[in-house]
N, C-alpha and C positions, 0 to 999 in steps of 0.2 A: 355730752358731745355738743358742740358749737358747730352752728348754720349757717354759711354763707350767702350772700342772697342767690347766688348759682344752685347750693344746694336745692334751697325751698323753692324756688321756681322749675327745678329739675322734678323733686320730688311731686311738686303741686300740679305739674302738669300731667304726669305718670299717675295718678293720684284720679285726676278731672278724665282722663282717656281710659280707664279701667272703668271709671263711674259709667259713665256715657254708654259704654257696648256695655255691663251690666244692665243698664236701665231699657237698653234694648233689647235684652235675650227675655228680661223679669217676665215678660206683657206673658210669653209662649207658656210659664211656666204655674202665673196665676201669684206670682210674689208683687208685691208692692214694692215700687224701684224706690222707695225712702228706704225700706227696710235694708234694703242691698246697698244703699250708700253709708247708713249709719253703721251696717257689717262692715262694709271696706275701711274705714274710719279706724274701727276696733283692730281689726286687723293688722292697718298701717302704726296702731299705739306701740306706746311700750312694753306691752305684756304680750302682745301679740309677733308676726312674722314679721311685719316691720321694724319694730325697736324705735319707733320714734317716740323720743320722749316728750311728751308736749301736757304739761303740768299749769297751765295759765287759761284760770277764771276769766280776767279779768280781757285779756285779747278774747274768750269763747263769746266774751258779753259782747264785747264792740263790735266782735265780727256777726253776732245774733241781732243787735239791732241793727245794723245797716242790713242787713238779709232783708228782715222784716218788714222795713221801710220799703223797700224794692215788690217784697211780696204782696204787702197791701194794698201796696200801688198799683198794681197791674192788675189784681183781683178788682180793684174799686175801678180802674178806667175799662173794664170786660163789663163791667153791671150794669145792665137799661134800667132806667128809670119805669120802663113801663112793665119789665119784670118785677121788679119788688114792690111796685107803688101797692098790689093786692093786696101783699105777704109781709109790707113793712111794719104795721103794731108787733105780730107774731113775730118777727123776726126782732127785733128791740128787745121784748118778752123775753126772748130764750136769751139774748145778749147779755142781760141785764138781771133780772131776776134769777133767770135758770142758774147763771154764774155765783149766784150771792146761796142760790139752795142748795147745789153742790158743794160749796165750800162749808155749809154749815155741815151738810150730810155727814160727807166725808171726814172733817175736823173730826164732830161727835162722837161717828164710829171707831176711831184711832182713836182718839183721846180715852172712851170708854172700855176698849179692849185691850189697848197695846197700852196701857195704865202714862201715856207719855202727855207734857204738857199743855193744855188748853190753844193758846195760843198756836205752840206749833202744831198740832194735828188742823185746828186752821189753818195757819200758813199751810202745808200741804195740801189741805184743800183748796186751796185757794190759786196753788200754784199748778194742777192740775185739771183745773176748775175749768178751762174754755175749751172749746173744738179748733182745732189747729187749722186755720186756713191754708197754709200748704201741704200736707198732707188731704186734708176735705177736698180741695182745688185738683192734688194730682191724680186721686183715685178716682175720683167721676170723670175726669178727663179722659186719663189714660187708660180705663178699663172699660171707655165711650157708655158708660149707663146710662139709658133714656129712663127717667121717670115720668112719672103721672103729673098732671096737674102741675102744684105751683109747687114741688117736692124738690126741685133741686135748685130755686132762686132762694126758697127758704133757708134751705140749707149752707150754701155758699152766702148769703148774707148774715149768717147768723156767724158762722166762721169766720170771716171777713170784719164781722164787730163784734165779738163777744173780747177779742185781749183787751181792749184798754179796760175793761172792768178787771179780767183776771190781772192783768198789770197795777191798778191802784191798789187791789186786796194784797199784793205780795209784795207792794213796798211799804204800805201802812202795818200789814202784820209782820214785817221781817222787822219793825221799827219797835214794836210793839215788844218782840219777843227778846232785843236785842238791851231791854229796859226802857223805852223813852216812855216820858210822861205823859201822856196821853190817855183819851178811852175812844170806844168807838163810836159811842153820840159826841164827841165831838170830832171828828172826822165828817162827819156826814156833811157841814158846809164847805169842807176841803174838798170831799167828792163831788158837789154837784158844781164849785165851782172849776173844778178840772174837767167836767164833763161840758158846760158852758164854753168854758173857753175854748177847747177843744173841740167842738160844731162851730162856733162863730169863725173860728182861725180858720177851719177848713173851708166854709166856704168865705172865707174872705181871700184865700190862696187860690181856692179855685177858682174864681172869677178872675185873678190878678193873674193868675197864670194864663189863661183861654185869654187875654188882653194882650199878655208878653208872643205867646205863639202867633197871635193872629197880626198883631201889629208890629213887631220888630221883622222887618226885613231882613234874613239872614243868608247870605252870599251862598251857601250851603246848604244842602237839604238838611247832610250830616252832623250839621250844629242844633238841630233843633232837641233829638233828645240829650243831648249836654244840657241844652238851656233848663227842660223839664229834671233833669238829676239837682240842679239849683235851686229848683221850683221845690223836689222833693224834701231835701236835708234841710231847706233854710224853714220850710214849715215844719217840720219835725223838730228841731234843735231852738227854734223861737218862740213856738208853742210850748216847747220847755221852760224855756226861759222864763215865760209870765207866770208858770204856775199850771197852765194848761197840759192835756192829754196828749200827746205826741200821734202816739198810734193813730187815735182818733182823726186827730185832724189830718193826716197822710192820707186814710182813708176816703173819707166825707170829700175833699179837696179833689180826690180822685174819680170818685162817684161823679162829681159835679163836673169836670173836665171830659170826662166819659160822655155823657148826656148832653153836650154841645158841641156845636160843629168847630173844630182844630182844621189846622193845615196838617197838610202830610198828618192826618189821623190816622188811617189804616197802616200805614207805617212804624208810624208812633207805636202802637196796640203792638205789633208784632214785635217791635225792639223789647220793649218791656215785658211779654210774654216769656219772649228767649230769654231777658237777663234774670226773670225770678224763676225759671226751671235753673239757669247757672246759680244763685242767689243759694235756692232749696240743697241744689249739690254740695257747695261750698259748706254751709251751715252743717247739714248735716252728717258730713266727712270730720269737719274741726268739733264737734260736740260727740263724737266717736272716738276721736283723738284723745278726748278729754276725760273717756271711762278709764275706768282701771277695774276686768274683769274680777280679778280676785276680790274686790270689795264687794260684788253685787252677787257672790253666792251665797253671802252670811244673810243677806237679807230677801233669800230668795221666796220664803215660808210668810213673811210680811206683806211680801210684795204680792204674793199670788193671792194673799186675802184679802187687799185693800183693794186691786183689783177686779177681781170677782165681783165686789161690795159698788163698785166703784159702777162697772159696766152695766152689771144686771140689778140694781137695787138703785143706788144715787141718782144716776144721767136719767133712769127712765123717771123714776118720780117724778123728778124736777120737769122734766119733760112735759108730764102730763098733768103737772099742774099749773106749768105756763099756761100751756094750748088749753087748759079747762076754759078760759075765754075765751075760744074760738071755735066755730062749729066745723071738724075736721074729721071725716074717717077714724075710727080708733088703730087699724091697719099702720093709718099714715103718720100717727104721732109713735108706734112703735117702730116705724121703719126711721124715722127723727133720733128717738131715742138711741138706734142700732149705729147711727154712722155719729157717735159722738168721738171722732179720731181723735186719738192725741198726737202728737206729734216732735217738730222740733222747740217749738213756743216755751210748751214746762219745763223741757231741759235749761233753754235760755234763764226763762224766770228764777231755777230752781240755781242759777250760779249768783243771783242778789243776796240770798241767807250767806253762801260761802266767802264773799268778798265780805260782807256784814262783819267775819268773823262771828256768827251765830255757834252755838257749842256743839250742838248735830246738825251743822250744814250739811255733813260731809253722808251721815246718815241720810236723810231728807232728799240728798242728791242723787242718792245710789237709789234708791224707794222710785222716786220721778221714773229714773231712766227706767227702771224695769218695769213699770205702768207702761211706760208707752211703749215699749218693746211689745207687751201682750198686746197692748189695741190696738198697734197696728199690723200686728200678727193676724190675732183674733177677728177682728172688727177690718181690717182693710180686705183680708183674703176673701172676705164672706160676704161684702157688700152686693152684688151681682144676685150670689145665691139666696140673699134675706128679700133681694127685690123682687122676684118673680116667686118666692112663697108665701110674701105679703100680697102680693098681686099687685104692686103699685112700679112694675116694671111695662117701660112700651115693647107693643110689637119689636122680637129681631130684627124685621126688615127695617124697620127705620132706622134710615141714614143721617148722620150726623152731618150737619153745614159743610162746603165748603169755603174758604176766602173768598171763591167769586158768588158762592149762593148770599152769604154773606151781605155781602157789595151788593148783589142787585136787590135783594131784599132789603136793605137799609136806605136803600134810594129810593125804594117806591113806600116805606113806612110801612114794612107788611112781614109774616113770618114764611118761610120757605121749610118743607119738609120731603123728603124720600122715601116712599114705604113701599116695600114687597108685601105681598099677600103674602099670608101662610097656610096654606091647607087646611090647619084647623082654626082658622080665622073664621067668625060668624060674616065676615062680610063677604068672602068664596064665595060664589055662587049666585050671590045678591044683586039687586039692581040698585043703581045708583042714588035712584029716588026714595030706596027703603029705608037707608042707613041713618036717615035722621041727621043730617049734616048741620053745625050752624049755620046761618044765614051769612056768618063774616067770612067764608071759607068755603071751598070752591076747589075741585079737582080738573088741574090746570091741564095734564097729558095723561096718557096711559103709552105703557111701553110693555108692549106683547109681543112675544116671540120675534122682537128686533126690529119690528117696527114700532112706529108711533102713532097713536088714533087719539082722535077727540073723545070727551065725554058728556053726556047726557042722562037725561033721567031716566032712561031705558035701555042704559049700559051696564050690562051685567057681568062685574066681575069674577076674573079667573085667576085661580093657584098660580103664582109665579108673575101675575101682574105686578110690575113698579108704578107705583102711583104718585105725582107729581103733585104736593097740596099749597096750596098757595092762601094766608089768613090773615086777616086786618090785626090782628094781635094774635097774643101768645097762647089765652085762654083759650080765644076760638080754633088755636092750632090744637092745641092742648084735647079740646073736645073733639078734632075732627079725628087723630089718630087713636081715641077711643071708640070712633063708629067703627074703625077700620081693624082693632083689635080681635 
């Protein structure tokens, strides 16, 4: 059947307004709203009640990188510097290494069991290999999980950088597998110079961008994030160009734009928030389009053991042998190891073998999809519940930011937090002096039975108090709503 552009705009919209009230009913019911976009997807295919036939890698890809592009970007312009700067080795670590140990893991074990070629059981690992920054992004978000410590800047920076590693491994090994002449010691100066290029481009974009924003006068508010979509594509697609890391520099470029003062910033942030939730929908609606149920039941006995392999045995390993260099709770490097999402990224990657013409693309593609089915089944519904039996979840009462806590807190260079007592809170009862507060952080109000009081060090806290915390940084926020826990 032939498309009109009335049809697909009919359909794409019907399509985008089913996702939407799906992704708002998900939260009630404890489903991850990816998993409900990639069903509706399946759904709207060929095999399913839609009938739409939609057979094309190669649009899954172009509409996967522009996704990406959009999502890395808004994940890197949401990241403070003074968040990651603790967590940055370890989070590189897990980007970097942990990606190169899972693809070895995972290759090994496939190649060892399912008796299939060397090569490819890496390329699978390799295209499975990272944590999905929109999926990681929409689950902490939207399920509001407060973590401990420096547990969820690690995490979102590790997600946010670990593809361009999983991206170099899966075009060198789809190259690899496809016959080129090559080995992988020599590779190694192609990857560090794509990884090079790839931080210098970005921050040479970021800079040039935060120059474009601040000094082109533009008659419009509304032109500015157009001008930053130029900003975005022409680093991605120029970074390609020289040989550099695309992803990378999108990201780093974003990071860096993030962490200096823009015009119409708060703005900005929020444009690009909303485009990479539209972004996430999009992508993962047309990579649903792109299954075909009936291939993914053959490989369903495959899939359920490379997964298994994958979640409970590979990601923790690697895990725990990045963080071996770091002195970290053992709790907090298994709660790292538990939110290793996959998402839509492997699906994208895993359409490089197919367009290849590789001989079990098609296999390899079907394997992907049902891996990430399970993690984000398994591993997104269970995030919340692994966090509070690790114990590395905050207090309920605490309230997440809002855009004006935000705002005021970013103008005074300080962290802003919301916390209800809880009854079985050690701090109940307690006087204000006893809690061991740091020195950087300071409980700003108390809100008691509707009204508001000051506090002191001979204010003793009660069940159902909201406490108003105010912190020169993040650690010290970090520590204050563990006296309070």
């Amino acid at each position: 059947m032939e498309y009109i552009s009335e049809d697909i705009l009919l359909i794409g919209s019907i399509l985008l307004f089913i996702s939407i009230l799906a992704g708002k009913t998900s939260y009630r019911f404890g489903v991850p709203t990816l998993l409900l976009f990639l069903g509706i997807g399946i759904l709207a295919g060929s095999e399913g009640l839609g009938g739409i036939n939609f057979n094309d890698p190669q649009a899954a890809q172009f509409i996967g990188i522009v996704a990406l592009n959009f999502i890395l970007f808004s994940g890197g312009l949401d990241t403070k510097w003074e968040s990651i700067k603790p967590i940055l080795w370890r989070g590189a670590v897990l980007s970097t290494l942990g990606v190169l140990l899972t693809t070895a893991f995972v290759g090994i074990f496939t190649w060892y069991f399912f008796k299939v070629d060397l090569i490819e059981g890496l390329l699978l690992g390799a295209i499975v290999s990272s944590t999905d920054a929109a999926a990681v992004f929409s689950v902490l978000r939207s399920k509001s999980v407060g973590l401990k410590g420096y547990l969820r800047p690690t995490l979102e920076l590790e997600s946010g950088s670990n593809d361009p590693m999983a991206y170099f491994l899966t075009i060198t090994l789809t190259a690899l597998a496809i016959g080129a002449k090559t080995s992988m010691l020599a590779i190694l100066p192609t990857f560090i110079l794509q990884f090079a290029l790839g931080f210098g481009a970005g921050i040479g974009m970021g800079y040039l961008g935060r120059l474009l924003v601040n000094k082109i006068k533009l008659d419009f508010e509304g032109l500015y994030p157009g001008l930053l979509l130029a900003v975005i594509f022409f680093t991605y697609s120029a970074t390609e160009y020289i040989g550099g890391n695309g992803f990378l520099a999108v990201y780093i470029c974003a990071v860096y734009m993030g962490n200096h003062s823009l015009i119409h910033k708060k703005s900005l942030m929020r444009f690009f928030d909303g485009v990479a939730w539209l972004m996430q929908i999009i992508l993962f609606l047309t990579l649903g389009l792109l299954v075909f149920p009936s291939q993914i039941i053959p490989i369903v006995g495959i899939g359920i053991v490379i997964s298994v392999f994958l979640i409970f045995i590979a990601r923790p390993l690697s895990v725990l042998i990045c963080l071996a260099f770091f002195k970290m709770k053992i709790r907090n490097k298994i709660f790292i190891s538990w939110v290793g999402l996959r998402g839509a990224v492997p699906i994208v990657f895993a359409t490089y073998p197919l367009i290849a013409g590789l001989t079990n693309a098609d296999l390899i593609f079907n394997i992907v999809f049902f891996i990430t089915l399970i993690s984000v089944i398994l591993q997104g519904t269970t995030i919340p519940i692994m966090a509070r039996i690790l114990k590395v979840a905050l207090p309920e009462g605490v309230k997440r930011r809002t855009p004006l806590d935000i705002e005021l807190a970013d103008s005074i260079g300080s962290e802003l937090a919301e916390v209800e007592i809880a009854g079985t809170s050690r701090a109940a009862g307690a006087k204000v002096v006893s809690l061991g507060f740091p020195k950087k952080a300071l409980i700003v109000l108390i809100k008691r039975d509707g009204t508001y009081i000051s506090a002191n060090g001979a204010t003793v806290l009660l069940p159902g108090d909201v406490i108003v915390v105010l912190a020169e940084d993040e650690e010290s926020l970090q520590r204050a709503l563990d006296c309070l826990n």
